[in-house]
C-alpha positions as CSV (number, residue, x, y, z in Angstrom):
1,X,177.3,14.9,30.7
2,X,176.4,18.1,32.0
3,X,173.0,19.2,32.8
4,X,171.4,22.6,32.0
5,X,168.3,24.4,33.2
6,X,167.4,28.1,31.3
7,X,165.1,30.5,33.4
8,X,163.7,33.1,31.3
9,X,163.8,36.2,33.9
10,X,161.1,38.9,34.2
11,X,160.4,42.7,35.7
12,X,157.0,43.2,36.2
13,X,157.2,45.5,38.9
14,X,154.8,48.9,40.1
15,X,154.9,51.3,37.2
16,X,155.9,49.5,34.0
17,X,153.2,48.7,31.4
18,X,153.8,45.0,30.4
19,X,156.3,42.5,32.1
20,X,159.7,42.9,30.3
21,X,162.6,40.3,30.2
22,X,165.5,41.1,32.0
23,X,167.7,37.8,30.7
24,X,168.4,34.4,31.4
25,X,169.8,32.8,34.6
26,X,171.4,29.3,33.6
27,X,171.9,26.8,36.1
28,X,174.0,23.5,35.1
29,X,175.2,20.5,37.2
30,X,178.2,18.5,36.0
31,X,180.7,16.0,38.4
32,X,178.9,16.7,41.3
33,X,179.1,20.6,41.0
34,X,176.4,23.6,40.5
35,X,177.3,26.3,39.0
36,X,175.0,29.5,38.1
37,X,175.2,32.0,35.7
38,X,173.1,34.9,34.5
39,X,172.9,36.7,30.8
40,X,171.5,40.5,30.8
41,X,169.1,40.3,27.4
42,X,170.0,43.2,25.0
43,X,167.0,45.2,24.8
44,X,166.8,45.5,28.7
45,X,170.4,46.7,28.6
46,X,169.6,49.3,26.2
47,X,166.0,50.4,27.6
48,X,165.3,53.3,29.7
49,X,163.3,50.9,32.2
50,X,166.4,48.9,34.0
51,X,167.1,52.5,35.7
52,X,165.8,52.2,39.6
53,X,164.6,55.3,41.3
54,X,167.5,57.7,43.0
55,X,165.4,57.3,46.2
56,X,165.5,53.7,46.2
């Protein structure tokens, strides 16, 4: 049986007014193997806060 950890990922850098989630990073082990994925949430995708600085 396979075995699966969720991590709720959030931005809460310089600038922004509240911490924001950016997604999910999904980690699962199964016959011995990791394997690691990560799911952009919606509402991050479509805000105007996942866009970094030109000068960064």
């Amino acid at each position: 049986m396979a075995d699966r950890t969720d991590i709720w990922v959030y931005a809460d850098w310089k600038g922004m007014k509240s911490p924001k989630c950016i997604g999910t990073l999904s980690a699962q082990q199964a016959k011995g193997r990791k394997a690691f994925s990560f799911s952009y949430d919606v509402e991050w995708i479509n805000s105007q806060e996942d866009k970094f600085s030109p000068t960064f």
